[in-house]
C-alpha positions as CSV (number, residue, x, y, z in Angstrom):
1,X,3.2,-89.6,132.3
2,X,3.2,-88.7,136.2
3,X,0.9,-91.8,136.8
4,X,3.6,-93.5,135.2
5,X,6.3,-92.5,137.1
6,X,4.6,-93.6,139.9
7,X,4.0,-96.8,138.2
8,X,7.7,-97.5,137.2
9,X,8.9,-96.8,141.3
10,X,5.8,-99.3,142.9
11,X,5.9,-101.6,139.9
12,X,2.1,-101.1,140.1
13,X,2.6,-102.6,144.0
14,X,3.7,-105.8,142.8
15,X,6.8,-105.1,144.3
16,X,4.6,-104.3,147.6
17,X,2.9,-107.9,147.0
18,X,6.2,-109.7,146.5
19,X,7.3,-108.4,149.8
20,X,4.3,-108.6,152.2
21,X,3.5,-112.4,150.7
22,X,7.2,-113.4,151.1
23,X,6.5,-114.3,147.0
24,X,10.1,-114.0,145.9
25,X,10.9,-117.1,148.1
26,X,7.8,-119.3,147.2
27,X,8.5,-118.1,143.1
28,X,12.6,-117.8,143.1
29,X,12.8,-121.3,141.0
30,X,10.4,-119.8,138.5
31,X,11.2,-116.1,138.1
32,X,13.6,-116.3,135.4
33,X,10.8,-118.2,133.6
34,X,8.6,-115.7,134.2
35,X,10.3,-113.1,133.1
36,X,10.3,-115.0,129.3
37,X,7.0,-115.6,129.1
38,X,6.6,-111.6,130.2
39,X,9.3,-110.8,126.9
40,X,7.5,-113.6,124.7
41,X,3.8,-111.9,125.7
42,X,5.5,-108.1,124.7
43,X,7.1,-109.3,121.7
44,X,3.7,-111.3,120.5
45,X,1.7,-108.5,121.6
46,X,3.5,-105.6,119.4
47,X,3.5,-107.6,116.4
48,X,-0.4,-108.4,116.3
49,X,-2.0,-105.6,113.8
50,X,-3.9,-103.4,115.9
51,X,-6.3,-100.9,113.9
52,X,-7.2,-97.9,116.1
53,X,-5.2,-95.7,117.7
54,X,-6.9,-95.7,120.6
55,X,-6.2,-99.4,121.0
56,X,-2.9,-98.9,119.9
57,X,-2.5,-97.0,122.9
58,X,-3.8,-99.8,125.0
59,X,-1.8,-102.2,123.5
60,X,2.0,-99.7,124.5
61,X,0.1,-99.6,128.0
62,X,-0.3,-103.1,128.7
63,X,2.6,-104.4,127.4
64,X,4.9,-101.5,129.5
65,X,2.9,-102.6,132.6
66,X,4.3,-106.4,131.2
67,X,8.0,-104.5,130.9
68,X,7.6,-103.6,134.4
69,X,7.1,-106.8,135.7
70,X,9.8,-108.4,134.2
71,X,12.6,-106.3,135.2
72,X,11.0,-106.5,138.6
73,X,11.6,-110.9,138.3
74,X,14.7,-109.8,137.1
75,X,15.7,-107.5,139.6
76,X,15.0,-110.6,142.2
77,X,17.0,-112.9,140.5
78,X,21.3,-113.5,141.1
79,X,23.2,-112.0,138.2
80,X,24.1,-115.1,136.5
81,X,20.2,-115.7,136.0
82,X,19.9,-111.7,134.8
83,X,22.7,-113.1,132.3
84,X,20.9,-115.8,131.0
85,X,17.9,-114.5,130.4
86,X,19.3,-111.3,128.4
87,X,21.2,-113.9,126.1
88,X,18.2,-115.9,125.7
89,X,16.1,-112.4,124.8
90,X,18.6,-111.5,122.4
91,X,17.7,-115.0,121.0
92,X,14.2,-114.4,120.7
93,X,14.3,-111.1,119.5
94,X,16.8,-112.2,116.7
95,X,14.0,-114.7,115.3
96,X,11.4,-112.3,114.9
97,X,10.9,-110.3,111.6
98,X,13.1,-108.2,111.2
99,X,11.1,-104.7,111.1
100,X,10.1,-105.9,114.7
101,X,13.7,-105.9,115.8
102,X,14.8,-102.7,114.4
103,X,12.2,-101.5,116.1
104,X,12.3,-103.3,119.5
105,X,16.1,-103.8,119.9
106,X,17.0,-100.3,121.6
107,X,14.4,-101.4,124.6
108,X,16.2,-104.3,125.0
109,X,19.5,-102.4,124.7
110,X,18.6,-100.1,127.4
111,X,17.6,-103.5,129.5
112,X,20.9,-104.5,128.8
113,X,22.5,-101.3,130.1
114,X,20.4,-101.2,132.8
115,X,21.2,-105.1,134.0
116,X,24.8,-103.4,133.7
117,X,24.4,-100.9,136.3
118,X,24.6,-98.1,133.5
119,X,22.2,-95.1,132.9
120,X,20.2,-94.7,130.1
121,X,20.9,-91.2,129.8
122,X,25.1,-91.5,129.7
123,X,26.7,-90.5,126.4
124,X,27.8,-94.3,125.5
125,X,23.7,-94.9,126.2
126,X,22.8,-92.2,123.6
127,X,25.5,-93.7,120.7
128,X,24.0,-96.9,121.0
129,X,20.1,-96.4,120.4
130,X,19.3,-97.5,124.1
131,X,15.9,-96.9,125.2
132,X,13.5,-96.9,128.2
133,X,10.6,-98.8,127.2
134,X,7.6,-96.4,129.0
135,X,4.1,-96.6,128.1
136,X,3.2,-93.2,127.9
137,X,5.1,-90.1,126.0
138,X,4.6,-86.2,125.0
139,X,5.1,-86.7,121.2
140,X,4.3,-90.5,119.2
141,X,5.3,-93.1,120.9
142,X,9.0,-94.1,119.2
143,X,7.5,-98.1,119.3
144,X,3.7,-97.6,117.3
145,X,3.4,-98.1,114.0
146,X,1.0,-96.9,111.7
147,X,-0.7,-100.5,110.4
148,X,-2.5,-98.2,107.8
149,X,0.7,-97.4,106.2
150,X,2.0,-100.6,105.8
């Protein structure tokens, strides 16, 4: 969980990259689709049935390291363009079956209320099911499922 602290403020250096090779210039036409194919990738990645835990794991790992670098194409983009693309994620997660959205949608509320300047850990955060999407946690992760139960 400290790793991933650490994780979460370098955005595994990619935020280093993006600065020392000038790469939000060279990629600004192309970040907001970027940051869908990151959302699509998450989405399609959760829903695949995954049989160990241990790969389970994996699978939360990778796709909060995807999580990361989306909000960090989205945190480059102009506000209109963070607009856009939570519309259009609302979109996409509203066609996916719907166990996957009851269990996906507080992640993309707390995106949401982040985007809005908002914390995550405010009162109005709480009543709405809004949650930080983190790759690692003390207790079962609040996004695995067991596929040996369903």
């Amino acid at each position: 969980m400290i790793i991933e602290q650490q994780q979460i403020l370098t955005t595994q250096n990619l935020a280093a990259l993006f600065l020392g090779l000038e790469l939000a210039k060279v990629l600004r036409g192309q970040l907001g689709e970027m940051a869908k194919q990151c959302f699509g990738w998450i989405c399609r990645r959760h829903q695949m049935k995954v049989d160990t835990w241990h790969a389970r794991l994996v699978m939360l790992k990778n796709t909060a390291y995807a999580w990361r670098q989306m909000v960090l194409f989205l945190a480059l983009l102009p506000a209109k363009a963070v607009d856009d693309f939570l519309g259009w994620a609302d979109g996409h997660l509203a066609k996916q079956p719907e166990e996957f959205q009851n269990r996906f949608r507080p992640a993309l509320r707390g995106l949401v209320l982040a985007a809005d300047g908002r914390s995550l850990d405010s009162e109005s955060a709480k009543e709405s099911d809004a949650r930080r999407f983190l790759g690692w946690s003390k207790t079962r992760h609040w996004l695995l499922i067991d596929h040996q139960n369903q």
